[in-house]
C-alpha positions in Angstrom: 71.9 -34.0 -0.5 75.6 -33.6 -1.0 77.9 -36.4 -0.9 81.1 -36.4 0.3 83.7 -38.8 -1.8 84.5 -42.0 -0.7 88.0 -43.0 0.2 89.9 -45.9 1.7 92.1 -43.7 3.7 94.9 -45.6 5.0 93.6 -47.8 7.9 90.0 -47.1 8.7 88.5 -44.7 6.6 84.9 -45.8 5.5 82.2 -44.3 4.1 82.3 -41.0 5.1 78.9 -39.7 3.3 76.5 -37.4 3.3 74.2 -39.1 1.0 72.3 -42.1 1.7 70.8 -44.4 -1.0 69.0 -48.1 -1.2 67.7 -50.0 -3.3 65.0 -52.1 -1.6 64.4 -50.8 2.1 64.1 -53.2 4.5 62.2 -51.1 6.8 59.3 -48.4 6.6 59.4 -44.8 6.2 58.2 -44.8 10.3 61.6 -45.9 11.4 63.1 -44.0 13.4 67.1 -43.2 14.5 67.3 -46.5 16.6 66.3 -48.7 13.9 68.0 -47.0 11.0 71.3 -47.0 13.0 71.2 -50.6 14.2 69.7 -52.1 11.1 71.8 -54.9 9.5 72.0 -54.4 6.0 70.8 -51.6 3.6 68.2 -54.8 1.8 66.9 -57.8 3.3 68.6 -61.1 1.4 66.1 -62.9 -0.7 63.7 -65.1 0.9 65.7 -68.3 -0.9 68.7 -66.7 0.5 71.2 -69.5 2.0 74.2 -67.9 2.0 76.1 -66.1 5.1 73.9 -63.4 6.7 75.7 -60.5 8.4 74.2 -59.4 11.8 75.4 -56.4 13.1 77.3 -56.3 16.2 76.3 -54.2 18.8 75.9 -54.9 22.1 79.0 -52.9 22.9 79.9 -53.2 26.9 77.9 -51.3 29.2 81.0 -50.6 31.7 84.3 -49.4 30.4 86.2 -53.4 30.4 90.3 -53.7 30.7 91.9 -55.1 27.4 94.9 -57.3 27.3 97.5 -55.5 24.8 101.0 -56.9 24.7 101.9 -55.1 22.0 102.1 -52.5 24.7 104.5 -54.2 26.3 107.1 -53.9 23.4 109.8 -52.2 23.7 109.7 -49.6 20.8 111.2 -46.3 19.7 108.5 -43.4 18.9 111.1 -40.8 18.3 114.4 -43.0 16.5 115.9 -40.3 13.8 116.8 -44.2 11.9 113.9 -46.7 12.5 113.9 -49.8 11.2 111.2 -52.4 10.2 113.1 -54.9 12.4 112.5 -52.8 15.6 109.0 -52.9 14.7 107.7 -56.0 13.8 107.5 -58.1 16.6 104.8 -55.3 17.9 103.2 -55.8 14.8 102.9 -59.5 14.7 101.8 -59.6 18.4 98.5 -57.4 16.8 97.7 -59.4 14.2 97.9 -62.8 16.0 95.3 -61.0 18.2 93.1 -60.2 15.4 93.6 -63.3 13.9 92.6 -65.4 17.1 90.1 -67.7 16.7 89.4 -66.4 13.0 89.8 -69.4 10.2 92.7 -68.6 8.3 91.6 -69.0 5.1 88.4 -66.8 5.7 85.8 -69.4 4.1 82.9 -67.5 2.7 79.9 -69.5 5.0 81.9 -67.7 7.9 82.7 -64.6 7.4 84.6 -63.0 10.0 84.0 -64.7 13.4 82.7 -61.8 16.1 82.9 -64.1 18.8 86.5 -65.8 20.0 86.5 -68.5 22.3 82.8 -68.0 23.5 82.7 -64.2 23.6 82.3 -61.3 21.7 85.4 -60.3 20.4 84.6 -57.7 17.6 82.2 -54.9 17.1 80.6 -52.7 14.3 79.7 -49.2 14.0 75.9 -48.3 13.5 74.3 -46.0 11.0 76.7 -48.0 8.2 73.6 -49.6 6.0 71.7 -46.0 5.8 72.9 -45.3 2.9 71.4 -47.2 0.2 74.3 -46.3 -2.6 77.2 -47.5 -0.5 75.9 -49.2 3.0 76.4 -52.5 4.2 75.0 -55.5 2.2 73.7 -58.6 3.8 76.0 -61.0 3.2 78.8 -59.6 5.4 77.5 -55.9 6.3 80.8 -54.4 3.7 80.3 -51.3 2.7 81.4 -49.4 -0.8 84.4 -47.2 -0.2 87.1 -46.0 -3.4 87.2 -47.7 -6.4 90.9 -48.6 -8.2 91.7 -48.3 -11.6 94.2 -51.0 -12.9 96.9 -48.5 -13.0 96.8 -47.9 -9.3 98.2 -50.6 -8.6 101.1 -49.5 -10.7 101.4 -46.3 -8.8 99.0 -44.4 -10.7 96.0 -42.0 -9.7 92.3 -43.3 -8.2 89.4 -42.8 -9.6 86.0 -42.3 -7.1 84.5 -45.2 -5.8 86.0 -47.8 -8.0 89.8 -48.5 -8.4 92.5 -49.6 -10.6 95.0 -52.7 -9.3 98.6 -53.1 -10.4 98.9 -55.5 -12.6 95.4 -56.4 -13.9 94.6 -57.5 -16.8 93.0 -54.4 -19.4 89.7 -55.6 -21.7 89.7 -54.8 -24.7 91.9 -51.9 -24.4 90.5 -50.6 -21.3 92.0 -50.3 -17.8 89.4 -51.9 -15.7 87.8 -50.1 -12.8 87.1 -52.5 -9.6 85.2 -51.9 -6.6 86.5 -52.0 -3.0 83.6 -52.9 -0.5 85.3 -53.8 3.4 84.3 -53.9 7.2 85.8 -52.1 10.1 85.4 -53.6 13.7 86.7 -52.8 17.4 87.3 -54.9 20.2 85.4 -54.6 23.4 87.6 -51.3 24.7 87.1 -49.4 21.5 83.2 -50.5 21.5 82.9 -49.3 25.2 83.6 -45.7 23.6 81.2 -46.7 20.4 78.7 -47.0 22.8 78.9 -44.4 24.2 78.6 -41.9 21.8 76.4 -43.6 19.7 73.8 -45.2 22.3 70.9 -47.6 21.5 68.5 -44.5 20.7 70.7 -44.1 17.4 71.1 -40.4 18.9 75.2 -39.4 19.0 76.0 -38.4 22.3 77.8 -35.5 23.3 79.3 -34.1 26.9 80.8 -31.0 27.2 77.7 -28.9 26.0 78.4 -30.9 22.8 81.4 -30.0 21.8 82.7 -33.5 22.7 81.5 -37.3 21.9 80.8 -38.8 25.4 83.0 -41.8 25.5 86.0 -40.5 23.9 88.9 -41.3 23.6 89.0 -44.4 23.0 91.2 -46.3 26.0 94.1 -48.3 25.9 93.6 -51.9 24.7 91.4 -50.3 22.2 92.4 -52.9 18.4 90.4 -51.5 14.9 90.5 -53.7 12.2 89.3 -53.3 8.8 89.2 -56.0 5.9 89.2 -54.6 2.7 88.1 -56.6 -0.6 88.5 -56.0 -4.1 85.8 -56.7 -7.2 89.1 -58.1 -8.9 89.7 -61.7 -9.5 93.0 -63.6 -9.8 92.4 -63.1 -13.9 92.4 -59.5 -13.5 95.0 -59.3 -10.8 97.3 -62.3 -10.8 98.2 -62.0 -6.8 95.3 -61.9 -5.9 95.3 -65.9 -6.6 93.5 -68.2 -3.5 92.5 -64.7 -1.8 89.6 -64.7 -0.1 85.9 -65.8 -2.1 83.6 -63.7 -0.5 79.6 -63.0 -1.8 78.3 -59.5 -1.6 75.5 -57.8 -2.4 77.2 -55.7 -4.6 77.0 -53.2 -7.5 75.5 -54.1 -10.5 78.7 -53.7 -13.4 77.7 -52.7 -16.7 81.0 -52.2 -18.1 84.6 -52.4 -17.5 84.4 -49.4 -15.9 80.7 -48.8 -14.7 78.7 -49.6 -12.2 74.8 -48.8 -11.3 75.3 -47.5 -8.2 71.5 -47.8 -7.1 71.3 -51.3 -8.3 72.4 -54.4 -6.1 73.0 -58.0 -7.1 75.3 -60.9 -5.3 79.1 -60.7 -7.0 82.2 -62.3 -5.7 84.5 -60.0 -3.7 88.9 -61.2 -2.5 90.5 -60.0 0.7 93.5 -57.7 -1.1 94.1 -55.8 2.4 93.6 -55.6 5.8 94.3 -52.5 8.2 95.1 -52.7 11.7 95.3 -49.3 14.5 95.6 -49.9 18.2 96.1 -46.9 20.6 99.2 -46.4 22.3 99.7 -43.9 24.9 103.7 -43.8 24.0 102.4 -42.2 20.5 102.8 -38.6 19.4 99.0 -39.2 17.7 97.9 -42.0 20.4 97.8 -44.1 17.2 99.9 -46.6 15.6 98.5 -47.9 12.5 99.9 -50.5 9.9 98.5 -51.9 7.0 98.7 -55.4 5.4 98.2 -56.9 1.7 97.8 -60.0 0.0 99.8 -61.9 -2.2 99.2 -64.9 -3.9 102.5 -65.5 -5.3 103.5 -66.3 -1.7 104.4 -70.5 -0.5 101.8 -70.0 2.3 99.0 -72.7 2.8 96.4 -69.8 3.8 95.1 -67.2 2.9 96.5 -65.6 6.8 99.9 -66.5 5.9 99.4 -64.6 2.4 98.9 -61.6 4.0 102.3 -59.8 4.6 102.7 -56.2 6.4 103.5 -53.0 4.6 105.2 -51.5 7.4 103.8 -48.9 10.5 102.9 -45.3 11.0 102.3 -43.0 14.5 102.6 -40.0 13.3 101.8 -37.6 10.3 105.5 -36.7 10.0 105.2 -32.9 10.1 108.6 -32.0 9.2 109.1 -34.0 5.9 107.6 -32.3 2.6 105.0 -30.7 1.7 104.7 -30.1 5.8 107.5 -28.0 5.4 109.1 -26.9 2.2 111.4 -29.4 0.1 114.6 -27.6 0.9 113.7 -28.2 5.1 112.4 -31.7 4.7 113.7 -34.5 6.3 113.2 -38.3 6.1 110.5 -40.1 7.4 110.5 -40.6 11.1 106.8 -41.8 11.5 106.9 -44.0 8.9 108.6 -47.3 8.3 108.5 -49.3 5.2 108.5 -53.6 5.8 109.8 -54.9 2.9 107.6 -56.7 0.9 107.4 -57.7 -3.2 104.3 -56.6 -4.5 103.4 -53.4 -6.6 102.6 -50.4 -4.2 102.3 -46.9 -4.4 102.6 -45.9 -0.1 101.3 -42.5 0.4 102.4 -38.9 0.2 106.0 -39.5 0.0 106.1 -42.7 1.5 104.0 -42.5 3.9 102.1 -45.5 4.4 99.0 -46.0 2.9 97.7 -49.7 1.4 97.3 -50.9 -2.2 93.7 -49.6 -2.2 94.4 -46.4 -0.6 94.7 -42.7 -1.3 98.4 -42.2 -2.8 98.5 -38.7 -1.9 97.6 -38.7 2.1 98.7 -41.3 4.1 97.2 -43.8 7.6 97.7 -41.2 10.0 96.8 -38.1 8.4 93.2 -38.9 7.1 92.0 -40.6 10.2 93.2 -37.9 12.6 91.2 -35.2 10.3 87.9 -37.9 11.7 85.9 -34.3 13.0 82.0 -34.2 13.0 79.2 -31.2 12.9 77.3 -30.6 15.5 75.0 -33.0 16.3 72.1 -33.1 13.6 74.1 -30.4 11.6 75.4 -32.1 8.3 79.6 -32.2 7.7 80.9 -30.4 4.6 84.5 -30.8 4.1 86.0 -27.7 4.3 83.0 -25.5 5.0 82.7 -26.9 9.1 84.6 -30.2 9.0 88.0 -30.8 7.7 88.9 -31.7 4.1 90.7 -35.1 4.8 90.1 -36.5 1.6 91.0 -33.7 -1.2 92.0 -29.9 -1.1 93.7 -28.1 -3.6 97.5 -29.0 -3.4 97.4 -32.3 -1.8 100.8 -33.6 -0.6 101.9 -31.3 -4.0 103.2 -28.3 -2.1 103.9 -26.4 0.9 100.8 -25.0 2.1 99.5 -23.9 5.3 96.4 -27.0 4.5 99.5 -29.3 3.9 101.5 -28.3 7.0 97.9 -29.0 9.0 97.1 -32.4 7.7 100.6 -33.4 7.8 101.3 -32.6 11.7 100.7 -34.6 14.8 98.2 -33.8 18.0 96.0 -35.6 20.0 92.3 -35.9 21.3 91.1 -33.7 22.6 92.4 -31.1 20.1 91.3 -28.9 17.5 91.9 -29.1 13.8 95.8 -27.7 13.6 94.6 -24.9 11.1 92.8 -23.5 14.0 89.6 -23.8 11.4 86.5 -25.2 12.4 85.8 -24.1 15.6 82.7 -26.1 16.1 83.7 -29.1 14.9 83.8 -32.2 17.2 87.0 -34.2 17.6 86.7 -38.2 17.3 89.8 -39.7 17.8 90.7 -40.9 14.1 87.4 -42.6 13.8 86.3 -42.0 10.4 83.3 -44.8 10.8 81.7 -42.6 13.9 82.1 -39.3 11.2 80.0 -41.7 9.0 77.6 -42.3 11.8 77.4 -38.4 13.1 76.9 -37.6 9.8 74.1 -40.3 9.1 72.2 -39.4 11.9 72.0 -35.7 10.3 71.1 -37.1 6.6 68.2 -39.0 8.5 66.9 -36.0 10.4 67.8 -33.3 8.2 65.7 -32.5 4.9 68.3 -32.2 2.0 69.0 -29.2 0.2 69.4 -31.4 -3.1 67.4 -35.5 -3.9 69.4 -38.5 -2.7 71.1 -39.9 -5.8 68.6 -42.9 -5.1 66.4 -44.0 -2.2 68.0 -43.9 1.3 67.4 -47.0 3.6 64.5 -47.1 5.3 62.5 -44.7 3.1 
């Protein structure tokens, strides 16, 4: 079965795959779409296991609830020819004390991430992620494998695919290290009211519209993603990444300094090194804002919370800065703004934002709103029925009529901008329900080429 590539785009792009891999399955080859979409964990832990166990969160709310948002209630510029960080931050720092709330701050390893705040269920998690066997969730706390970063990323270099280079790390014997990324996305109760929607109980996406829509969307107002992000990379290897987080995950088994086996698992030791944040907001030209936070260790801060510094904010795709138009018409970067912060980054396509462990040659905004699925049961191929998001031929290099699309602003309900893609079905940004359209069609479809190992569940 083909297999899309794997990339941290921006905020909330994960695992976007058509393959699906395991190494162990937890459940038999009878199960059908309602177990394999709200299974945990790709494998069962050990039966000595007495580590964390991740549970998957999914009793999403049966009526659509009101969220409190008070970033909302900032007064902010969406269209400012000059903005400035300072304009901005307040209504970023009100989001992340929400995200934060109730959460230990120094993200202690026999916790996890807390889904529950004050007595109820605060956070949410998208099924069909731990199909896959190659890259679905582990057990420990349900991550799942996006890009790897080579050692020079982190210097501003290129990625590699599925493992990933950090500025700054330490080379052995010569050789510029390749780490693994492996994070979790989550939505609050308004975004999972729309989760559960399209993808109900039956593990069966749901479409209105004679299917040319995913009941439930868009997602309302209130609606908070968040997505923690860790790194294979130690404080050795990466000196900021010093008192990050100390995670377990059931991991990749790393043969080398820059391989992995892929189909084989074993517990390793994963560090928070980013965490994306995208609310929607009705005053945006993309109903998005997005920003993007990393870790720094060489900061005074007693936790690892107060480590974690913003890299700035993004609504929009900014469609008339280069290569949406050509270099002689562009412009400077309305839709972005930069924070300023003291730690080796490469941002996106010129400038746009984009976090340490993210694709340098797209950016927050423009990945997530390319988030399009195939018909339900009909499997996604980027550029053939569902947008390229993560690569195309001249990629923020020049001006081309694929640049000038995935570098513009619309909203949901809208088509692709290429007018391309007639069938496909919009989903607000969400790149984790492409994932779990696009599971649902692995699972049911018989592929046209062998899984590069055993999916989950078979």
């Amino acid at each position: 079965m083909r297999s899309l590539m794997h990339v941290a785009c921006g905020m909330l792009g994960v695992l976007l795959a058509a393959t699906a891999h395991a190494r162990e399955p937890a459940a038999g080859k009878s199960a059908d779409p309602a177990q394999l979409a709200l299974r945990d964990a790709v494998n069962r832990p050990p039966g000595d296991w007495d580590g964390h166990r991740f549970a998957l969160s999914h009793q999403y709310p049966a009526t659509k609830p009101t969220c409190d948002a008070p970033w909302l209630r900032q007064e902010v510029s969406f269209t400012d020819p000059n903005p400035s960080w300072e304009q901005w931050q307040a209504y970023i720092q009100t989001i992340v004390d929400y995200v934060w709330e109730d959460q230990d701050p120094n993200l202690p390893d026999r916790l996890g991430w807390k889904v529950a705040v004050r007595g109820k269920v605060r956070w949410f998690h998208v099924p069909w992620m731990a199909y896959d066997g190659q890259r679905g969730r582990e057990y420990v706390h349900g991550l799942t494998n996006e890009l790897s970063t080579a050692e020079s990323t982190f210097r501003g270099g290129c990625r590699g695919s599925g493992r990933h280079h950090l500025p700054g790390a330490v080379a052995v014997d010569g050789v510029d290290p390749l780490f693994e990324t492996w994070s979790v996305g989550m939505y609050n109760p308004c975004g999972a009211w729309s989760l559960g929607q399209a993808i109900p109980h039956t593990g069966v996406p749901a479409t209105t519209d004679g299917g040319a829509l995913a009941r439930g969307l868009p997602f309302p107002e209130g609606t908070v993603v968040i997505k923690i992000l860790n790194t294979t990379a130690d404080e050795k290897a990466v000196p900021y990444l010093k008192g990050s987080t100390n995670w377990s995950a059931d991991g990749h088994v790393r043969t080398s300094p820059t391989q992995y086996e892929t189909c084989r698992r074993a517990v390793t030791k994963v560090h928070m090194v980013q965490m994306d944040i995208a609310v929607v907001d009705p005053r945006s030209p993309t109903r998005w804002v997005y920003s993007t936070l990393a870790y720094d260790g060489r900061l005074p801060g007693p936790t690892v919370r107060s480590r974690l510094v913003p890299l700035g904010v993004q609504w929009g795709s900014d469609g008339l800065t280069f290569p949406a138009v050509p270099q002689g018409k562009s412009r400077p970067l309305r839709e972005t703004i930069h924070a300023p912060i003291d730690l080796p980054q490469h941002y996106g396509c010129q400038g746009r934002l984009a976090g340490v462990v993210d694709q340098a040659n797209s950016s927050c905004v423009s990945c997530h709103m390319g988030a399009y699925a195939a018909p339900v049961g009909v499997l996604g191929v980027q550029g053939k029925n569902v947008p390229a998001i993560f690569t195309f031929d001249d990629i923020c290099t020049r001006n081309t009529p694929d640049n000038q699309a995935y570098f513009s602003d619309y909203k949901y309900p809208a088509g692709y901008p290429s007018g391309a893609f007639k069938t496909a079905i919009p989903l607000d940004s969400s790149l984790q329900l492409a994932v779990a359209f696009q599971q649902y069609a692995v699972a049911t479809t018989r592929p046209t080429n062998p899984p590069t190992c055993p999916p989950a569940g078979r």
